[in-house]
N, C-alpha and C positions, 0 to 999 in steps of 0.2 A: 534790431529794427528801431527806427525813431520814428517819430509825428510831426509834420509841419501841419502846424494850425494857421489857413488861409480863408479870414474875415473876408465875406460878404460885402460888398459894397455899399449895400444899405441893410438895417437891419428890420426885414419883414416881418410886420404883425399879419396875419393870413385871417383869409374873412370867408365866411362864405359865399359871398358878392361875387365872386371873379367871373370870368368873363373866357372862351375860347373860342379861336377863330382859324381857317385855312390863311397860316404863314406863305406857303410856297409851296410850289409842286415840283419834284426834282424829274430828271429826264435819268431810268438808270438802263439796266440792260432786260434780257427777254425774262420776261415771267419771272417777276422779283417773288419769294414766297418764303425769306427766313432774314430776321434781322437780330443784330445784334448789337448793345451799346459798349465802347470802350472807355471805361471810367477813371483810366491814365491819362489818355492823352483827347478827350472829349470827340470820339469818333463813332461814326454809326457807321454798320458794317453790311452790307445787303446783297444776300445770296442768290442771285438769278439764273432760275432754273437751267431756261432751253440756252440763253448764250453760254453756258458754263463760266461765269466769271463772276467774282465778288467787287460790287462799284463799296468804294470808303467814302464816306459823306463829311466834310468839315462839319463838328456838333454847334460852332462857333457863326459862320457864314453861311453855312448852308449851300454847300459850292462840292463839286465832286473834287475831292484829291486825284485819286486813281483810279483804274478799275484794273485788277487781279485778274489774272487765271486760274482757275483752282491749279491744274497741273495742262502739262505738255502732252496730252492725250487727244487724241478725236473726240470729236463733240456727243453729247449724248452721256454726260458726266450726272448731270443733275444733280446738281447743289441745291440742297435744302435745309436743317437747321447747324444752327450755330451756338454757339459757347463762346464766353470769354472766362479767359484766366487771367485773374487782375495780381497772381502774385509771379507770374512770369511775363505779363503783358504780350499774351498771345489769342489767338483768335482760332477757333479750332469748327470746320466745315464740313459737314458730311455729304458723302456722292454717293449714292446707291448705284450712278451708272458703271461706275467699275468697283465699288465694295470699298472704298478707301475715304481717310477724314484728311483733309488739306491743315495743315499748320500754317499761319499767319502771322510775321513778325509786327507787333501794333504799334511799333515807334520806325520800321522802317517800313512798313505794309508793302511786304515782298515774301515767298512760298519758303518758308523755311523748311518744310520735308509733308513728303506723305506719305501716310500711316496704312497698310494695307487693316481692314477688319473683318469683322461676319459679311455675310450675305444676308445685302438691303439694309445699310444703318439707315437708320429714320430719326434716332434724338439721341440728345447727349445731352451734360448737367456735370458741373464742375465741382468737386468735393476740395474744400478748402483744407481739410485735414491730411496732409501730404501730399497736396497738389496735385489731383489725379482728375483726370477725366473719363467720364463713364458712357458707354457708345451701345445704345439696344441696337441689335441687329435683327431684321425685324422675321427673315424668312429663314435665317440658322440656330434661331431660337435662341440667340446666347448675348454676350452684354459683354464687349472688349474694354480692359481696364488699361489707362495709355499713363505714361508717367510726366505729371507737367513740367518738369528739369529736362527731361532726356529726350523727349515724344517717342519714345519705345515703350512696345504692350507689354505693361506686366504680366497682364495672367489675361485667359479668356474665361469666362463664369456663363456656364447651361442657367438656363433660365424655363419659364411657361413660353407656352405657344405663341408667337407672334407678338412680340414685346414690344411695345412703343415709348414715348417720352420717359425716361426717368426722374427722380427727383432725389434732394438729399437732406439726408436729419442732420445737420452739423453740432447738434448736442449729445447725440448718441452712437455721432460717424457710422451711419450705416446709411445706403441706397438703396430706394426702394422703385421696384421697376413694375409697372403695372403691361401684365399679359392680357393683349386682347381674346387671343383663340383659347386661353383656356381660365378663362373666369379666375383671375386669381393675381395676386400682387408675391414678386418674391422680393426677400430682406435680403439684404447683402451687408457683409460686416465689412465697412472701410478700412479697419487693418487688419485681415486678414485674406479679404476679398473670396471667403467662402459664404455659401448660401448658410443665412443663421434658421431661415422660417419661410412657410409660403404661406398667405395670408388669404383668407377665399372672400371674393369680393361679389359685385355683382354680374349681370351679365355684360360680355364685351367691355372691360372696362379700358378708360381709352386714355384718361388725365388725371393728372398728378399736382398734388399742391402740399406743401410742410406750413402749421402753423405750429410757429416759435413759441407761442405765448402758453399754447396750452400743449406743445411738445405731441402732435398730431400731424397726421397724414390722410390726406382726404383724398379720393379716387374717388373721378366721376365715372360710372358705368354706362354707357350709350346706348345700350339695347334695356339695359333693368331699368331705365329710365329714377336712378337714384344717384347718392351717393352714398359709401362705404367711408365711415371715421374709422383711423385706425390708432391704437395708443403707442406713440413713438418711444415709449420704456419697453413693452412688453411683447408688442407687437401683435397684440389682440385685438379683435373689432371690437367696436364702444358702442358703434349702432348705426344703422340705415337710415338715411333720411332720403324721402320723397325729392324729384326736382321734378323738370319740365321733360318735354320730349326730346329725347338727343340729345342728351349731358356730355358735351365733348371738349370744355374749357373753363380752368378754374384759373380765380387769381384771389391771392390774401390781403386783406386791411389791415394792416399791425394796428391804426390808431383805434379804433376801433372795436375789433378783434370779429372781424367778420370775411366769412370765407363767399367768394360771389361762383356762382356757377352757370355759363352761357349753353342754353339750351338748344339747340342745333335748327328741331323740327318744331317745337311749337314757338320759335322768336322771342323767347325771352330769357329773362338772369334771375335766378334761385340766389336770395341770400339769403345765409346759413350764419345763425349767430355761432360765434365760437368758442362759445363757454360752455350754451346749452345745448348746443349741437341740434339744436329746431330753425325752422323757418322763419325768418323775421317775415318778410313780402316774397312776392314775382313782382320783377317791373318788367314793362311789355319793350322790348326793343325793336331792331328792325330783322329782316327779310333775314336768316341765316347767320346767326350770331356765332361768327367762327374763334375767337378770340378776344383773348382780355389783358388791362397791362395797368398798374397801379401808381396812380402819377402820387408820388410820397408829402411834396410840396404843398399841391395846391389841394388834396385828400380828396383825389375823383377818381373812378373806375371808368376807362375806356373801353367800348366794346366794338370792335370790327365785324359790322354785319353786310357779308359776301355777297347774297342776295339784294340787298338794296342799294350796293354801292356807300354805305355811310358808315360812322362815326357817331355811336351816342354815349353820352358824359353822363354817366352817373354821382351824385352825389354820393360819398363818403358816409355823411350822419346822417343825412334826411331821408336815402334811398329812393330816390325821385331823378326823371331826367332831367339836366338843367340845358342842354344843350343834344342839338342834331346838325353833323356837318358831314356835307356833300365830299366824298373825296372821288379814285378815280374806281374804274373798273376793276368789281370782286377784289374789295382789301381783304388782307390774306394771312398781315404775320404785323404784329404792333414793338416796337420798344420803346421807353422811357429816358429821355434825357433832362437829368434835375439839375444841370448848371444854368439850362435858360428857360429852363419850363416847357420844352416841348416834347410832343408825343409825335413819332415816327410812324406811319401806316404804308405798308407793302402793295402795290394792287397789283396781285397779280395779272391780270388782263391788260393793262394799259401801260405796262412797262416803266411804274412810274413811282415814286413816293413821296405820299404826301406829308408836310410838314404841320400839325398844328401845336398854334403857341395859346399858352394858359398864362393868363393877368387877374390880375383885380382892377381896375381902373378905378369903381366906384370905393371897395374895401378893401384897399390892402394903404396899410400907413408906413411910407418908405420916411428914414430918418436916421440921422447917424446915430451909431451904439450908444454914445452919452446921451443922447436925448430920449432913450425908449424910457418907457415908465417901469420896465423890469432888464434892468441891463443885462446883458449876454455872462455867462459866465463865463471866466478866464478860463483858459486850457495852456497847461504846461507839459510836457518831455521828460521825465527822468527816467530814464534807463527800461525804456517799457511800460510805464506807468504814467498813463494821461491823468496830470494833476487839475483836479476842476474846482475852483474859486466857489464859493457860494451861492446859489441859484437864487436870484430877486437882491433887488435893489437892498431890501427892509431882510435879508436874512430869514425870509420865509420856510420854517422847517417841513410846510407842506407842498413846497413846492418841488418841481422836477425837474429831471431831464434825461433823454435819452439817447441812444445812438444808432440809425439807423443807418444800412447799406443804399447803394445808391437804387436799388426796387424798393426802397423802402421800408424792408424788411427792419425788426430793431433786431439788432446783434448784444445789445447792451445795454443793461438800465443807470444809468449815472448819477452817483450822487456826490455829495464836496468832500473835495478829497483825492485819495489816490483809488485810480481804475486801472485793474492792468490791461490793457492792449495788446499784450504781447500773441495773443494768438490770432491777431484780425492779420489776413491775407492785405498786403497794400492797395491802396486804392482810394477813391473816394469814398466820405461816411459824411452822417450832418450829425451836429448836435443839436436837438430840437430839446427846448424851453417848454414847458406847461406853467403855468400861476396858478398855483394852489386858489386863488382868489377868483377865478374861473374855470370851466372845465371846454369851454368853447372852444372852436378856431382860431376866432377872432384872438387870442391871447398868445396863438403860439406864434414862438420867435426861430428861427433857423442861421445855424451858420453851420458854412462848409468847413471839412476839415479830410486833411491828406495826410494818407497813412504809408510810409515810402519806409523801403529795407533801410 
């Protein structure tokens, strides 16, 4: 594997100021309801239910490329979530209408094969550790493991009852799959893909989230109206924390370390510090808060609320709304794109997806690399090994930096010197700047960087 390190055009100090508004509304196909970001080749990917076709979005122009068919089948496929595999640059769709996952070639977005599975796949989640994809099926009770080289099933793995979204520990390679019908989370060992433990959660438990930082797994439960912390070494529970009514969508802050959780039936977001694993606030959102998407960049939490038709921006640090935008009819399904700062929203009703763009106009200080007051740190290539230059201008030993995927997530803490890389799946990463001499936003610096075989 190598690294091409590709500088930012300007080098952004990030503020809390910023500023987001409705970009553009795209025209896609019937009942858009699962998206996905392509971090190779800057594409968004949207999975529309009743037409059966997947529209591919330019992440750049904002302009439709294509629109796909899942496969050559009568209609009535329903396409709904998606997956990307950033180290085969593939796009991987599931159809509960005939029990089968659509493969997606992402540099030539055309059907490279489809995958029969269970009965009812509903989610899937990509295991960077041997490149495998992981497919709950939701009415066979079982979880189809598919190979991201070959897209043949390795193995099929029994599960609880009625299993929805999966999620993965990529520290401790194992998938954990939360079952709605039978109260309970099962572990899955990524190389060996047998069940290691079942984990007893709350009631209905419905969504999935891995924090990296404290090496956890957090399950919202939709009927116990809680969530279940689970410790990703041992796979014991840590503890129950209280949320709102309808706990049915979680998303994680790395910068922070704060897990947010959208409450279905009382309208609003639980956030869960992620150290202590208690409530920081509720903030009040809107009408049926279905989903959440973690814009890494400008450090906001998006929440897609169904009921009111909108979009509200939660602040990152302050845990406050800074922003409410109108999008179209019951948004449905959000993704992230960090090359230009936009966040993608699905509405399912209006056939339509809306585009919003995040700025700073008043606080963000654009400027070439030599002119920042903490210059970027070099990044060099040797044989696997991202070499990183000094962090600050002045050789600040308190200072940092990190490496995060393009959710945001950090895969990596960096410091001067040699990092190996060798295990990150290609794809886009940033290296994000701290100043030991602040702890703020306003200090942090960001550059992109591509991680290519």
């Amino acid at each position: 594997m190598r690294i091409s390190v590709m500088l930012l055009a300007v080098c952004c100090c990030l503020s809390m100021a910023n500023a987001q508004w409705l970009e553009t509304t795209i025209p896609v196909g019937l009942s858009p309801c699962g998206l996905v970001y392509n971090t190779t080749d800057n594409r968004v990917y949207c999975a529309n239910q009743t037409s059966d076709n997947v529209t591919v979005i330019d992440g750049d122009s904002n302009t439709v490329i294509t629109t796909i068919p899942v496969v050559n089948y009568p209609v009535g496929l329903d396409p709904r979530g998606m997956v990307y595999n950033p180290t085969d640059n593939k796009v991987y769709c599931v159809h509960p209408g005939n029990d089968a996952v659509t493969v997606i070639d992402g540099a030539a977005n055309t059907v490279i094969t489809t995958i029969a599975v269970g009965d009812n796949p509903v989610g899937l989640v990509y295991n960077p550790t041997g490149s495998r994809v992981y497919c709950a099926n939701q009415n066979s009770n079982n979880v189809t493991v598919i190979d991201g080289a070959t897209d043949t099933v390795v193995t099929t793995v029994t599960v609880g009852r009625v299993p929805l979204g999966p999620v993965c520990n990529p520290f401790n390679n194992k998938i954990y799959c939360a079952n709605n019908g039978s109260d309970n989370v099962t572990v899955i060992d990524g190389a060996t893909n047998h069940v290691i433990t079942t984990v007893t959660a709350g009631g209905a438990p419905y969504a999935l989230v891995y924090n990296p930082t404290g090496n956890k797994v957090y399950c919202a439960n939709y009927v116990g109206d809680n969530v279940t912390v689970i410790d990703g070494a041992s796979d014991t529970v840590i503890t129950t924390v209280a949320a709102g009514d309808g706990p049915g969508a979680l998303v994680y802050n790395p910068t922070n370390n704060k897990v947010y959780c959208a409450n279905y039936r009382s309208d609003d977001v639980t956030v869960i510090d992620g150290t202590a694993d208690t409530v920081i606030t509720t903030v009040a959102v809107g009408n049926g808060p279905r989903c959440l998407v973690y814009d890494s960049i400008y450090h906001k939490v998006y929440c897609a609320n169904g009921g009111s038709d909108t979009v509200m921006v939660i602040d990152g640090g302050a845990n406050t709304v800074v922003a409410t935008i109108t999008v179209g009819n019951s948004p449905y399904a959000l993704a992230w794109n960090p090359f230009q700062g936009r966040t993608y929203v699905a509405n399912l009703q209006s056939s339509t997806v809306s585009v919003i763009r995040d700025s700073a106009p008043t606080g963000i200080g654009e400027r070439p690399t030599a002119g920042a007051r903490h210059a970027m740190p070099s990044a060099t290539l040797v044989r696997g090994v991202l070499v990183l230059g000094a962090v600050g201008s002045r050789q600040n030993t308190g200072d940092r930096a990190e490496l995060l995927d393009a959710s945001g997530r950090k895969v990596l803490d960096l410091h001067p010197g040699a990092n190996d890389v060798r295990r990150l799946a290609p794809g886009v990463y940033f290296v994000r700047e701290l100043s030991a001499e602040s702890r703020e936003p306003s200090a942090v610096i960001v550059r992109k960087v591509v991680v290519t075989r």
